[in-house]
Residue frames as a rotation matrix with the C-alpha (Angstrom) as fourth column:
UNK 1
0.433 0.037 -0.901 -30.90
-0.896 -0.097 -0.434 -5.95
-0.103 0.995 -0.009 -69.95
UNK 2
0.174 -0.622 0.764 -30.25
-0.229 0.729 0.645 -9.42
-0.958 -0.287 -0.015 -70.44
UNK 3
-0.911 -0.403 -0.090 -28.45
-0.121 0.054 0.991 -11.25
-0.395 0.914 -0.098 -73.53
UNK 4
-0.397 0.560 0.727 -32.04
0.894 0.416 0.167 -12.95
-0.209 0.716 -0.666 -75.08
UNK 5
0.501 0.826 -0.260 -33.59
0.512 -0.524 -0.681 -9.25
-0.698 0.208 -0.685 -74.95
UNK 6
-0.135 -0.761 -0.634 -30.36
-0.346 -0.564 0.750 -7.90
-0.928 0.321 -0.187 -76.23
UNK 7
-0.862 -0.387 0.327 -30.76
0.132 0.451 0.882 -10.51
-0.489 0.804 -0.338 -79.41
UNK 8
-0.087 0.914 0.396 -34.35
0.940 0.207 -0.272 -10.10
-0.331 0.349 -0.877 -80.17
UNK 9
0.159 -0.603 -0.782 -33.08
0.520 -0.622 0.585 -6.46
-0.839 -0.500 0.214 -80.15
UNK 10
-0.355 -0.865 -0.354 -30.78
-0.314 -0.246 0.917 -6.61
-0.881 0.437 -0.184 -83.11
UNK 11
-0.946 -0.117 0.301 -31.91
0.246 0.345 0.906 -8.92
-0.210 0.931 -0.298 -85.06
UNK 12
0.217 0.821 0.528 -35.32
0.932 -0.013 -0.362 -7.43
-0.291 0.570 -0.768 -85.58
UNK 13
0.611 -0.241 -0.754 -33.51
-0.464 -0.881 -0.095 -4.23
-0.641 0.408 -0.650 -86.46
UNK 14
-0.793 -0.546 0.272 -31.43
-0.106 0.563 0.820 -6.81
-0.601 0.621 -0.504 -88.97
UNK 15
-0.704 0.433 0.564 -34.81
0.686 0.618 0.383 -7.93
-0.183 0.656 -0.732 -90.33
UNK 16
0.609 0.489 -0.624 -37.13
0.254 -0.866 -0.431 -4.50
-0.751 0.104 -0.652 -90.19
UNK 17
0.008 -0.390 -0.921 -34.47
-0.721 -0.640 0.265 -3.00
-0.692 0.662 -0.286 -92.81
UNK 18
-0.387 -0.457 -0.801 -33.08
-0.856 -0.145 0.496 -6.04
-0.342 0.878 -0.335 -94.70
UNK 19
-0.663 0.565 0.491 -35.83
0.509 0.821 -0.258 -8.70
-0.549 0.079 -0.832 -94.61
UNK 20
-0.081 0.993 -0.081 -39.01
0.928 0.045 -0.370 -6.17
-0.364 -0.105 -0.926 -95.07
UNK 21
-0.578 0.042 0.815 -37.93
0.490 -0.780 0.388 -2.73
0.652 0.624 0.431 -96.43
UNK 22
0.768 0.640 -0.025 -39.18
0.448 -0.510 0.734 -0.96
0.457 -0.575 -0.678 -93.24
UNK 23
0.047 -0.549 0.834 -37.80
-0.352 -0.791 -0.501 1.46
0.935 -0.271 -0.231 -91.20
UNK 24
-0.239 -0.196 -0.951 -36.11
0.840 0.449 -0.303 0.46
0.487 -0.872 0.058 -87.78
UNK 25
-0.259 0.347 0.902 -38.04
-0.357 -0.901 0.244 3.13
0.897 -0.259 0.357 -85.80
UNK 26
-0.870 0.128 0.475 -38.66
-0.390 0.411 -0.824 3.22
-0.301 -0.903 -0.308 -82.41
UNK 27
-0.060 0.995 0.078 -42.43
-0.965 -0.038 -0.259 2.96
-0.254 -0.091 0.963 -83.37
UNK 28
0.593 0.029 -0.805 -41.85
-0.499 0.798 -0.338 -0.11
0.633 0.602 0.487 -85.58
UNK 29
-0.791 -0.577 -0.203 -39.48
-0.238 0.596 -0.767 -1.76
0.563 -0.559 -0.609 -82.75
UNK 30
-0.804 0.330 0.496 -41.92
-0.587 -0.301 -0.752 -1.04
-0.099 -0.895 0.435 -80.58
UNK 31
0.204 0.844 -0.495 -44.93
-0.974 0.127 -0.186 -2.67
-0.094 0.521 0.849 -82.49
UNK 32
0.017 -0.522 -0.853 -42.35
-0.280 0.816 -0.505 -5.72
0.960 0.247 -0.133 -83.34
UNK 33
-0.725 -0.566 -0.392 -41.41
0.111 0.466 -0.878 -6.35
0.680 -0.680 -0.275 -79.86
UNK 34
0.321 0.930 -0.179 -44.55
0.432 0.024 0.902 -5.49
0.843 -0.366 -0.394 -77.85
UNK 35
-0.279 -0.485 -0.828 -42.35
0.932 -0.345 -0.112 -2.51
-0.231 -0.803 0.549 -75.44
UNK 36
0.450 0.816 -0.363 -43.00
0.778 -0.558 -0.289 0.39
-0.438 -0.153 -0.886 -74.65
UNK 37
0.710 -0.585 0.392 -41.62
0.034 -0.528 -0.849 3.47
0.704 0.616 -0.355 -76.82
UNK 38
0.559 -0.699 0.447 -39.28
-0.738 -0.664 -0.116 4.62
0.378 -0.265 -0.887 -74.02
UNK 39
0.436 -0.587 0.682 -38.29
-0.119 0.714 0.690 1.23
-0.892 -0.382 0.242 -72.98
UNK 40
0.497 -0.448 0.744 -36.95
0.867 0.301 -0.398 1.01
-0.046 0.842 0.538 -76.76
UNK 41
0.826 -0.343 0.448 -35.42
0.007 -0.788 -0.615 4.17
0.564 0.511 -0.648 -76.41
UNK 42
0.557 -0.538 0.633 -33.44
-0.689 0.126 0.714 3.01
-0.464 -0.833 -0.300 -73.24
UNK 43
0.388 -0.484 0.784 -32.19
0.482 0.832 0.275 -0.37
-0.786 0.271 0.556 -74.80
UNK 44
0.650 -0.433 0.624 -31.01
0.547 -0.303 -0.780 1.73
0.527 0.849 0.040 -78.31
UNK 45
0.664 -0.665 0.341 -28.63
-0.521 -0.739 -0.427 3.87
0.536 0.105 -0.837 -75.52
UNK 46
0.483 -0.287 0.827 -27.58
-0.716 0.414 0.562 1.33
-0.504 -0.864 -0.005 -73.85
UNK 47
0.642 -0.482 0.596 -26.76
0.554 0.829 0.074 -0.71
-0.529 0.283 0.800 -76.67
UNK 48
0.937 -0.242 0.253 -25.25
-0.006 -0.732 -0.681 2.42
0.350 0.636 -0.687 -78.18
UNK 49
0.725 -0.592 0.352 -23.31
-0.681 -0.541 0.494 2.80
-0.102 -0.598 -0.795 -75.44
UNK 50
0.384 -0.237 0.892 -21.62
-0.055 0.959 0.279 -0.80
-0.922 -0.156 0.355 -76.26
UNK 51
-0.374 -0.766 -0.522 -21.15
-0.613 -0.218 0.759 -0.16
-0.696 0.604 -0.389 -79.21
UNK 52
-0.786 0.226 0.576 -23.74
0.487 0.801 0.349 -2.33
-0.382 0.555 -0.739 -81.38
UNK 53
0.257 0.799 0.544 -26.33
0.965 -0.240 -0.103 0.10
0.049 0.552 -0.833 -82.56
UNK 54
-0.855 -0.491 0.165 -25.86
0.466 -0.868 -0.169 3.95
0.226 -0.067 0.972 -83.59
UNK 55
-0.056 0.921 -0.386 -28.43
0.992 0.094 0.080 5.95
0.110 -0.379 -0.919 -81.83
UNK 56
-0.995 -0.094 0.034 -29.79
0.094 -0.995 0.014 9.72
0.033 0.017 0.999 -82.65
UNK 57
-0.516 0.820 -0.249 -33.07
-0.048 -0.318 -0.947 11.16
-0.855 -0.477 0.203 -81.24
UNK 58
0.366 0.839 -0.403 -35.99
-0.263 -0.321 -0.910 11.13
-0.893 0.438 0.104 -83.50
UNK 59
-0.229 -0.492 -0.840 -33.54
-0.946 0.317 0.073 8.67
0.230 0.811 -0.538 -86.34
UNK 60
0.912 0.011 -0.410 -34.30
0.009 0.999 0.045 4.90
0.410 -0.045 0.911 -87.31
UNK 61
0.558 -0.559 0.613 -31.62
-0.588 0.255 0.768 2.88
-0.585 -0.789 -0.186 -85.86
UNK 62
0.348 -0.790 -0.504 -28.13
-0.891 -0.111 -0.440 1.76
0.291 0.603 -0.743 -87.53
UNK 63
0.966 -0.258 0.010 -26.53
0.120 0.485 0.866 -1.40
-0.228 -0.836 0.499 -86.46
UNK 64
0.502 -0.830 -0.243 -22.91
-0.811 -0.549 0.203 -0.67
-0.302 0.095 -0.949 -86.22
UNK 65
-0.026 -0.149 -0.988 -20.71
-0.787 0.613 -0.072 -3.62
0.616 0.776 -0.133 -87.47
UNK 66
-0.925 -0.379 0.026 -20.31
-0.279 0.632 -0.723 -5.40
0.258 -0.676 -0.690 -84.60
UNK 67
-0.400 0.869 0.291 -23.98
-0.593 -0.003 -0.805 -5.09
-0.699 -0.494 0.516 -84.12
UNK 68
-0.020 0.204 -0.979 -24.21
-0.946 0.312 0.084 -6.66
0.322 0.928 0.187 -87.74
UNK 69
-0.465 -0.750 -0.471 -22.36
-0.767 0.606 -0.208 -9.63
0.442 0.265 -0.857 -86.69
UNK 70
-0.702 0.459 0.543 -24.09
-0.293 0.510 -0.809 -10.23
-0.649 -0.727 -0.224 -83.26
UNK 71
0.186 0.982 -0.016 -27.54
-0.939 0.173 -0.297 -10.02
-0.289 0.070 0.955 -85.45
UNK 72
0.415 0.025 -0.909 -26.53
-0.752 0.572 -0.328 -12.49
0.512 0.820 0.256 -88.19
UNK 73
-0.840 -0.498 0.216 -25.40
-0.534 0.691 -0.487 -15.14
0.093 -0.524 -0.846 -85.36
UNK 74
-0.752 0.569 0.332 -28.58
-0.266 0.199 -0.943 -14.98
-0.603 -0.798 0.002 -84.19
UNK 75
0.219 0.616 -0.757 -30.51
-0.880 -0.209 -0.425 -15.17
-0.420 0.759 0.497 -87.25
UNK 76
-0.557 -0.512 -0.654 -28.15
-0.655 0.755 -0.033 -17.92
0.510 0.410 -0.756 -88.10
UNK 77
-0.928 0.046 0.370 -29.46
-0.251 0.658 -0.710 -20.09
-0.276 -0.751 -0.599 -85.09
UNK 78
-0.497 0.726 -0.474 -32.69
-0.516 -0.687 -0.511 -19.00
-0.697 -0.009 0.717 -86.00
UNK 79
0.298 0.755 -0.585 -33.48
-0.934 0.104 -0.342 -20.16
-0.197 0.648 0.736 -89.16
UNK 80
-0.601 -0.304 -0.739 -31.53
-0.488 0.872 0.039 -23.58
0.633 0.384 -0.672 -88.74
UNK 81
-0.829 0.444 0.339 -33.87
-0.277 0.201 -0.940 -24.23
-0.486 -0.873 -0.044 -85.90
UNK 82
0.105 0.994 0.039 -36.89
-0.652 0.098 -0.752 -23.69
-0.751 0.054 0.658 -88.49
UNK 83
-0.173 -0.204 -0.964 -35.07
-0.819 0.574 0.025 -25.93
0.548 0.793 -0.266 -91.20
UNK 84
-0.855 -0.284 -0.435 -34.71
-0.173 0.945 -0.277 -28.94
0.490 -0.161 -0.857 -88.31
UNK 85
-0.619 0.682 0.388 -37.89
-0.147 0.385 -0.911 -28.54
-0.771 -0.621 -0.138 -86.53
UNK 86
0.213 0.842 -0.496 -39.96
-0.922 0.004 -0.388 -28.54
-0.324 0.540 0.777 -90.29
UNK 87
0.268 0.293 -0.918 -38.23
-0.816 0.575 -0.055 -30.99
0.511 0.764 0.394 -91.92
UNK 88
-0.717 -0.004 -0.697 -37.11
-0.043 0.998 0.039 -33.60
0.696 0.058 -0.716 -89.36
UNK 89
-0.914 0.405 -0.006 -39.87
0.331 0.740 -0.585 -33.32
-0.232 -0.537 -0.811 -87.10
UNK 90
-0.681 0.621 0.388 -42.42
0.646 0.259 0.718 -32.13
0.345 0.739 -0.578 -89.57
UNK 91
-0.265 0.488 -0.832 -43.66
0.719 -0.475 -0.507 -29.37
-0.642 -0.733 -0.225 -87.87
UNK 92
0.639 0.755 0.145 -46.08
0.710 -0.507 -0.490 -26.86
-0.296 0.416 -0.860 -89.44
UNK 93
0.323 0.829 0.457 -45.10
0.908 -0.407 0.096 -23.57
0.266 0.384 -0.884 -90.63
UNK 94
0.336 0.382 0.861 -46.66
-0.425 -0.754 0.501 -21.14
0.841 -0.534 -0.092 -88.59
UNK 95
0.974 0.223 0.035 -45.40
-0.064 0.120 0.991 -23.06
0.217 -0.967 0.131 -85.73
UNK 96
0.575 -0.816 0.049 -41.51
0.708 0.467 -0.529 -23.22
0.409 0.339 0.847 -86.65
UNK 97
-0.152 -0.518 0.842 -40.97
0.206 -0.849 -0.486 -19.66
0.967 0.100 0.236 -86.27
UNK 98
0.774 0.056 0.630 -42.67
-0.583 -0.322 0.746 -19.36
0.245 -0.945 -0.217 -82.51
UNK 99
0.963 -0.247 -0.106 -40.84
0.261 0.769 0.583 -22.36
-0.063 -0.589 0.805 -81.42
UNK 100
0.325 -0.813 0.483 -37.21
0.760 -0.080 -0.645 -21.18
0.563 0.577 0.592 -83.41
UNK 101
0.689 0.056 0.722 -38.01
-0.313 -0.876 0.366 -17.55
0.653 -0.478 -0.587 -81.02
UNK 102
0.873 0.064 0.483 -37.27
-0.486 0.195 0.852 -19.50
-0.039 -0.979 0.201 -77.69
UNK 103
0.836 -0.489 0.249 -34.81
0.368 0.837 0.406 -22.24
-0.407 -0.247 0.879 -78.75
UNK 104
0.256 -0.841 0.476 -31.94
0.455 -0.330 -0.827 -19.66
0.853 0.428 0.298 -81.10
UNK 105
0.533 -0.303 0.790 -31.13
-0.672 -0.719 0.178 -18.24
0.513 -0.626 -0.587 -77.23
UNK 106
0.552 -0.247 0.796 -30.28
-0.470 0.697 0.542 -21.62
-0.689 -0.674 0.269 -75.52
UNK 107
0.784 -0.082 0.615 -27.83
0.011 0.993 0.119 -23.07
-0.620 -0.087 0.780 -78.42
UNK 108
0.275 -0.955 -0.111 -24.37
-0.143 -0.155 0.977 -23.66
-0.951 -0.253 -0.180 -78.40
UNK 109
0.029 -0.382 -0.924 -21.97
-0.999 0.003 -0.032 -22.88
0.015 0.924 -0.382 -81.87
UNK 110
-0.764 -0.612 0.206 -21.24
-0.620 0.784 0.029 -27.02
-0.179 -0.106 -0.978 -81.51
UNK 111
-0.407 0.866 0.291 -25.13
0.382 0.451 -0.807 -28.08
-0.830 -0.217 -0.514 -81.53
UNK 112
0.564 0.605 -0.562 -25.74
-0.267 -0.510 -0.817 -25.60
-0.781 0.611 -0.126 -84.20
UNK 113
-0.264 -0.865 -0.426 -22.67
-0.884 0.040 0.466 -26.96
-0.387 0.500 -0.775 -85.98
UNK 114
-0.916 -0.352 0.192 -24.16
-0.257 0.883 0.392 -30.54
-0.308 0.310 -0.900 -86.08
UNK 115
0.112 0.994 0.001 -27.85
0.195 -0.021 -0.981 -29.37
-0.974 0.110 -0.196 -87.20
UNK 116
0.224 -0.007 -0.975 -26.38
-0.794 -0.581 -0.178 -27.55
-0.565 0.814 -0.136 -89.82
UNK 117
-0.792 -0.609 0.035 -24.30
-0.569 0.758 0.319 -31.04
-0.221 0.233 -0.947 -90.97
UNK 118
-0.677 0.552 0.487 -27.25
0.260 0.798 -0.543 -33.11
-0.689 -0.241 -0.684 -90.28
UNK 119
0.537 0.843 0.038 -29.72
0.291 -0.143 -0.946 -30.95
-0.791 0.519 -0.322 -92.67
UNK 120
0.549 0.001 0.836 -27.34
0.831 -0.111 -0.546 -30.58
0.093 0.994 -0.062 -95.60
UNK 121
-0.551 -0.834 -0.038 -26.08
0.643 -0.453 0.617 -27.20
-0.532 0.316 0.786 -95.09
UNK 122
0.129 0.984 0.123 -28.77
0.888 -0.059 -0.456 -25.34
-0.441 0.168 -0.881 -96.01
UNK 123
-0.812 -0.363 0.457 -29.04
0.504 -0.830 0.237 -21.88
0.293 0.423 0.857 -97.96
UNK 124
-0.541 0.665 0.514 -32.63
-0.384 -0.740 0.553 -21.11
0.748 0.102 0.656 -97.21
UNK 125
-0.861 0.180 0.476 -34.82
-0.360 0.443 -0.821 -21.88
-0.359 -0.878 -0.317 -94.20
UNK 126
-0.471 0.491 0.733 -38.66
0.821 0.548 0.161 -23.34
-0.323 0.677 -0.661 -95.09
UNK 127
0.373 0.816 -0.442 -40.26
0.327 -0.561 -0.761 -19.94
-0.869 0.139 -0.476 -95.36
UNK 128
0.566 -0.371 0.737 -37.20
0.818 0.140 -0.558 -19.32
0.103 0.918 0.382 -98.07
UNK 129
0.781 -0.498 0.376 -35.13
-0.623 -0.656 0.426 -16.53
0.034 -0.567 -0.823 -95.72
UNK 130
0.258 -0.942 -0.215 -31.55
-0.379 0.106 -0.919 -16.76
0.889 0.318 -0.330 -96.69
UNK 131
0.984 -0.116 -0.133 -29.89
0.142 0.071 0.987 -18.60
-0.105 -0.991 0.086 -93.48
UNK 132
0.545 -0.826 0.142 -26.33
-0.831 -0.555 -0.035 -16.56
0.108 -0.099 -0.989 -93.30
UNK 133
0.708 0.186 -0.681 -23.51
-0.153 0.982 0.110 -18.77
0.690 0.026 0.724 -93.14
UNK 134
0.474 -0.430 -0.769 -20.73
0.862 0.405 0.305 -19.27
0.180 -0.807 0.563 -90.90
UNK 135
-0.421 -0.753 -0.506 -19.02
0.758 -0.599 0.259 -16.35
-0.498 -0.275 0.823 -91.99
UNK 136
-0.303 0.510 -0.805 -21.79
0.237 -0.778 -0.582 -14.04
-0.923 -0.367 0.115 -92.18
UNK 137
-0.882 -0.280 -0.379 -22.38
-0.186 -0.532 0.826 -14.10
-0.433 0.799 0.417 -95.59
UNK 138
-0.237 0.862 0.448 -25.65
-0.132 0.428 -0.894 -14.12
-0.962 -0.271 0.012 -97.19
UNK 139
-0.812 -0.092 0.576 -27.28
0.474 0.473 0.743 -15.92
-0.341 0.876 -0.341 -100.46
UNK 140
-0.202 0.849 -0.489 -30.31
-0.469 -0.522 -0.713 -13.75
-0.860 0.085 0.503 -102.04
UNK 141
0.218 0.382 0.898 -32.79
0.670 0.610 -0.423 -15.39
-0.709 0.694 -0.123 -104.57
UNK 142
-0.907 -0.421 -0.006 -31.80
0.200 -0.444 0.874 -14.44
-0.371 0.791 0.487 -107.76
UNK 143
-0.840 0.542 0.023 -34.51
-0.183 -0.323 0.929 -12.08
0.511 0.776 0.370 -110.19
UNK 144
-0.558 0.672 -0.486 -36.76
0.795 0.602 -0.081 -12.11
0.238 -0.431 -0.870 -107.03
UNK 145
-0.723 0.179 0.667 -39.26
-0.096 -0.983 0.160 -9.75
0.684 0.052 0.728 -107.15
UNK 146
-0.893 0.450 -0.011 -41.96
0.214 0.403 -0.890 -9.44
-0.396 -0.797 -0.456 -104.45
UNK 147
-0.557 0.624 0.547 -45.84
0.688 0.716 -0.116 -10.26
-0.464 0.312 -0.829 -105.44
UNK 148
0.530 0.432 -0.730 -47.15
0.278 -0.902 -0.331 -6.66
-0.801 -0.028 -0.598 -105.88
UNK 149
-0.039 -0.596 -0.802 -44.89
-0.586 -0.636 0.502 -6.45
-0.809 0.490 -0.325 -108.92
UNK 150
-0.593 0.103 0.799 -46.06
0.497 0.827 0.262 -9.31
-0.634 0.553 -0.541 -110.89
UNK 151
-0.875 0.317 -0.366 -47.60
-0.482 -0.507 0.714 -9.05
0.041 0.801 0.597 -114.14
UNK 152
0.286 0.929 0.237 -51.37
-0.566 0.363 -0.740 -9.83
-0.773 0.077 0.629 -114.88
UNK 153
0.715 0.204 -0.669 -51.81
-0.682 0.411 -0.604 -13.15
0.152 0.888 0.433 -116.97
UNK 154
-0.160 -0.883 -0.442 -47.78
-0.623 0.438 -0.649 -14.37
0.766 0.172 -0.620 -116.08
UNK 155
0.727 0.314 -0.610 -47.11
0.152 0.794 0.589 -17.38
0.670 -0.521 0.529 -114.10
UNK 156
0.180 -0.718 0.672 -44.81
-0.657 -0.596 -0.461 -17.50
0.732 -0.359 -0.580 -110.92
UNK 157
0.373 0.155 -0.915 -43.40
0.266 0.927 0.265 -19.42
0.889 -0.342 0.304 -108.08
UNK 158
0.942 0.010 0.335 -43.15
-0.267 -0.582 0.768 -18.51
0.203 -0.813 -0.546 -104.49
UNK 159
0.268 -0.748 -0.606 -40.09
0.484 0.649 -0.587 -18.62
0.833 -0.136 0.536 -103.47
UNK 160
-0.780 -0.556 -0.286 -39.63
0.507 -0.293 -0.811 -16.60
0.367 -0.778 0.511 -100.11
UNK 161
0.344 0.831 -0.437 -42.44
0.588 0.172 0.790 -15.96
0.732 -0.529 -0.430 -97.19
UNK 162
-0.633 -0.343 0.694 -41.80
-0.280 -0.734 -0.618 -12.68
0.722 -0.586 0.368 -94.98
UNK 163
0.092 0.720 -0.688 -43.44
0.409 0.603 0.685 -14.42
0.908 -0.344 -0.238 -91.48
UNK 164
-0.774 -0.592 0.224 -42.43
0.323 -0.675 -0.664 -11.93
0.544 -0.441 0.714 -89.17
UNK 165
-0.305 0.791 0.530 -46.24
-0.949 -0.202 -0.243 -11.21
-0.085 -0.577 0.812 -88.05
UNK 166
-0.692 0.254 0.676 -48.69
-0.279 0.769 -0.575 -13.17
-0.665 -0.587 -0.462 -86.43
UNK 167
0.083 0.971 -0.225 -51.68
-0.367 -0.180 -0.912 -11.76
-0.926 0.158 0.342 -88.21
UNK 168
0.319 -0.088 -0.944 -49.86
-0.935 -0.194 -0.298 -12.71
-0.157 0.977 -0.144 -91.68
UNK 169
-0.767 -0.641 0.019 -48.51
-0.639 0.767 0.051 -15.99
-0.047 0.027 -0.999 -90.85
UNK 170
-0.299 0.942 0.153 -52.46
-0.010 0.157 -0.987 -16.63
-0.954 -0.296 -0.038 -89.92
UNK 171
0.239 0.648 -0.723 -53.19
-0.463 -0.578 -0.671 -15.90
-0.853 0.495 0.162 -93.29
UNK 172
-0.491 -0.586 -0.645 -50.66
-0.858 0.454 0.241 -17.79
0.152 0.671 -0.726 -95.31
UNK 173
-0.876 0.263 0.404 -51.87
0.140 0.941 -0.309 -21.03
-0.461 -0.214 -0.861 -93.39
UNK 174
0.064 0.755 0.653 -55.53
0.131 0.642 -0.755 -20.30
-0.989 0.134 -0.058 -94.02
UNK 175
0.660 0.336 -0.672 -54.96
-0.690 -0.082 -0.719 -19.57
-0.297 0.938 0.177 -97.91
UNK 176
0.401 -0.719 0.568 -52.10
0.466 0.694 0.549 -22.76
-0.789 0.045 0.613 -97.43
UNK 177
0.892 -0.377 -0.248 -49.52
-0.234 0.085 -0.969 -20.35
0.386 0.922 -0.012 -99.23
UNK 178
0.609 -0.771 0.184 -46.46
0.147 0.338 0.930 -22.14
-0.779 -0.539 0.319 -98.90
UNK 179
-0.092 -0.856 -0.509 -42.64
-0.919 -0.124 0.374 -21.45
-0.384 0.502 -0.775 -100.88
UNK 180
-0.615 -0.138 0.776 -42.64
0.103 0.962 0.253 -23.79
-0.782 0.235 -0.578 -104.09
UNK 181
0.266 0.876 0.402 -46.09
0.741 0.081 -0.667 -23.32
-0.617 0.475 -0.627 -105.06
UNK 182
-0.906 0.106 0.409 -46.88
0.393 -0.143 0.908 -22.21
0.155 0.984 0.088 -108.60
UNK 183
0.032 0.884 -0.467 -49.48
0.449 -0.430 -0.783 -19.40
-0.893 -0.184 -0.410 -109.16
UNK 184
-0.481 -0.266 0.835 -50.75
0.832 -0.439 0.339 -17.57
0.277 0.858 0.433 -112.19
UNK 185
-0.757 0.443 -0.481 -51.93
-0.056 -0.777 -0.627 -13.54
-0.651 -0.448 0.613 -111.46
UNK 186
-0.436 0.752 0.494 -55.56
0.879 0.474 0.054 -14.10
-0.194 0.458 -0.868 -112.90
UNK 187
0.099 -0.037 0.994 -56.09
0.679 -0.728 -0.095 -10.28
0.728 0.684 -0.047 -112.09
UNK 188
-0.588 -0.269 -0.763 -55.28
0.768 -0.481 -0.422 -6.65
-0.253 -0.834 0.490 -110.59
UNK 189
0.389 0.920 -0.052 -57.49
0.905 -0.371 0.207 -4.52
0.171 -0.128 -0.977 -109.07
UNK 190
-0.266 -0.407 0.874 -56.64
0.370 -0.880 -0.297 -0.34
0.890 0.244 0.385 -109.59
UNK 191
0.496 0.730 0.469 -59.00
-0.142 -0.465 0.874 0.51
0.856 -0.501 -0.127 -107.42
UNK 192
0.949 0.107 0.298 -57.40
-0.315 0.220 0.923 -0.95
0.033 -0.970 0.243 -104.29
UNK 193
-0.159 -0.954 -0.255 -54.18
-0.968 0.202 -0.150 -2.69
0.194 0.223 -0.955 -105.63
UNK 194
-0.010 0.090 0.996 -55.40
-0.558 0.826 -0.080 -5.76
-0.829 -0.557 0.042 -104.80
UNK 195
-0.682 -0.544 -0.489 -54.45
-0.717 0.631 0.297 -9.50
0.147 0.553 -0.820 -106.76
UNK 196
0.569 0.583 0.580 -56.41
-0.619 0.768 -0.164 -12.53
-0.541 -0.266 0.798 -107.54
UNK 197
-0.541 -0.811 -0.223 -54.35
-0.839 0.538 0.081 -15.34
0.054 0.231 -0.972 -108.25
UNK 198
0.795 0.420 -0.437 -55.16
-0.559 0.787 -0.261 -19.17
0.234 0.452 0.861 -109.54
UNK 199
-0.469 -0.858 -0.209 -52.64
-0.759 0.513 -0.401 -21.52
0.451 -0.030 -0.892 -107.76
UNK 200
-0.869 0.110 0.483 -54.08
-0.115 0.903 -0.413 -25.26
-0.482 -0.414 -0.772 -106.24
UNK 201
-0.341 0.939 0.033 -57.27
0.692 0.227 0.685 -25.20
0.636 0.257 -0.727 -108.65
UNK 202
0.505 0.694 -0.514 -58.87
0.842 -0.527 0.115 -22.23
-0.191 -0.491 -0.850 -106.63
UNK 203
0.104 -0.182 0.978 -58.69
0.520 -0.828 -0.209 -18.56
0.848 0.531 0.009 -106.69
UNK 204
0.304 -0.116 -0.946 -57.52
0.951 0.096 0.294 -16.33
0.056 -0.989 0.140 -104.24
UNK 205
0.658 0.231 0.717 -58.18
0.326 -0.945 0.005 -12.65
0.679 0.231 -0.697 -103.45
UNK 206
0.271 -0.594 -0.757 -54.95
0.962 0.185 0.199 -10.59
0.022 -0.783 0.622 -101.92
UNK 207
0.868 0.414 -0.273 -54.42
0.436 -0.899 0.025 -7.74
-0.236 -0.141 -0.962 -100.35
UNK 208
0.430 -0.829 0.358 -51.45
-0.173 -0.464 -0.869 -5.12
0.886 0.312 -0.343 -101.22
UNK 209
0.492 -0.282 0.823 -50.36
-0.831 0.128 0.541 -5.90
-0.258 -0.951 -0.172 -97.59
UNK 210
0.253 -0.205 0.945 -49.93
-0.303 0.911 0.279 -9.44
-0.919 -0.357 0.168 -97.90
UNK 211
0.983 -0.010 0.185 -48.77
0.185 0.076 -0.980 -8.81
-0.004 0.997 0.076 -101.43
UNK 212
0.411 -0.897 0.164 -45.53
-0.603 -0.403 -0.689 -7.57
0.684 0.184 -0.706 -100.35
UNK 213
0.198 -0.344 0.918 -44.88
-0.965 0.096 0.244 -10.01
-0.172 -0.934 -0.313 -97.95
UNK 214
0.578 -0.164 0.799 -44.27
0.289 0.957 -0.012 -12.88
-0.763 0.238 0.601 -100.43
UNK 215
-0.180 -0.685 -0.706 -41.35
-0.806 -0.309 0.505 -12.89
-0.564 0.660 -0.496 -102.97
UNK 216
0.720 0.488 0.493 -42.23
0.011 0.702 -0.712 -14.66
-0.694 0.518 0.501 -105.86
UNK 217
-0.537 -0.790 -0.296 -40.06
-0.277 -0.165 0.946 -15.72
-0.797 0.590 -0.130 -109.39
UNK 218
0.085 0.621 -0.779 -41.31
-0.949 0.289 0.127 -15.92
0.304 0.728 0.614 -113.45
UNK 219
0.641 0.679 0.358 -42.23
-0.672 0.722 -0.165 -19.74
-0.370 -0.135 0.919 -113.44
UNK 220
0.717 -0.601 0.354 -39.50
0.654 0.756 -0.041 -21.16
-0.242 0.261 0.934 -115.66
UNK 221
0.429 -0.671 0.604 -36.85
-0.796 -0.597 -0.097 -18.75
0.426 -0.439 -0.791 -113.92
C-alpha cells in the first residue's frame, strides 16, 4: 500500500460523495479506480485500521476526520496543478486533469505554496471545482444548481464541470462545453429527460447523464 494509492484512495471517496452526489461504494470505487472489488475491500481495512476511513461490510465508506484532511491536501495540490498547467502553459482541458493525476503526488507544501502565489490565489480550478484552501476550507458557487434542473426558455451560465470520467470529459471537448459559456435551454424532452440547448450559435442535444455533470447559474446571477 503505498502513499500515491493511499491518496487516490481518499480523495475519490472525497469527490464520489461531495463533488458528484454518489455513493462511495465499493462498486463505485471500484469502477473509479479500475481495482478489483476485494482489492478495495482490503485498502478500506487497512485504511480503517489507521484510522482514515470508517469501514462496515456491505456500507459506503465514511472518511473519518483525519481522512477528511489527508483528502482535501490532496485535492488541494490537485486542482492548483490544473489552474497552472491551463492557464500558464495553456494546456487543454481534458488534458489538465490526466496530467494534475501524476504530478499532486510528487509536490512539496513550498512548490505548491509558490503556484498558489504565482496564480493569484485561486478559489476555483478551470473546470470551476472549488480548490480548498490552506486551511481546508471550501468556497461553493452560490444559487448553483446543476443542468437537469434548469428551466425551458431561461438563460444560464456554466459555471462548474464534474470531469471525473473519461467518457464525459470526451464529450465536453467534442460539444467544446467549457465554464463561462452562456446557454439558453431551447427544450426538454419527457420522454427521456433529455435537453437541447442554444449556446455558440448551434444547438446541442444532452443527455440526463451529462446533464448532471455540469452546474450551471440564471444568466444575470
Amino acid at each position: 500500500m503505498n502513499s500515491t494509492s493511499v491518496e487516490n484512495f481518499l480523495k475519490n471517496i472525497f469527490t464520489l460523495k461531495n463533488d458528484e452526489g454518489e455513493k462511495a461504494s465499493m462498486t463505485n470505487l471500484s469502477m473509479r479506480l479500475g481495482i478489483s472489488g476485494p482489492a478495495i475491500t482490503d485498502m478500506a481495512k487497512k485504511l480503517s485500521a489507521k484510522g482514515l476511513v470508517n469501514y462496515e461490510p456491505y456500507k459506503e465508506l465514511e472518511l473519518t476526520p483525519q481522512g477528511l484532511n489527508f483528502a482535501i491536501k490532496v485535492i488541494r495540490r490537485h486542482r492548483i496543478w490544473e489552474m497552472f498547467l491551463h492557464q500558464v502553459l495553456k494546456m487543454d482541458l481534458d488534458e489538465v486533469h490526466m496530467e494534475a493525476d501524476m504530478l499532486e503526488h510528487q509536490t512539496s507544501d513550498r512548490l505548491l505554496a509558490k503556484m498558489d502565489d504565482y496564480l493569484g490565489k485561486p478559489k476555483f480550478d478551470p473546470h470551476g471545482d472549488p480548490i480548498p484552501g490552506t486551511d481546508g476550507s471550501i468556497q461553493r458557487h452560490k444559487n448553483a444548481i446543476k443542468m437537469n434542473e434548469c428551466e425551458e426558455g431561461e438563460q444560464y451560465k456554466i459555471v462548474r464541470l464534474i470531469y471525473a470520467d473519461e467518457e464525459v470529459q470526451q464529450m465536453f471537448k467534442h460539444y467544446k462545453v467549457e465554464t463561462g459559456k452562456s446557454f439558453k435551454v431551447v427544450k426538454m424532452f419527457a420522454l427521456d429527460n433529455s435537453m437541447e440547448i442554444e449556446f455558440d450559435g448551434r444547438k446541442v442535444h444532452l443527455s440526463p447523464v451529462l446533464q448532471k455533470k455540469i452546474y450551471c447559474k440564471y444568466l444575470d446571477a
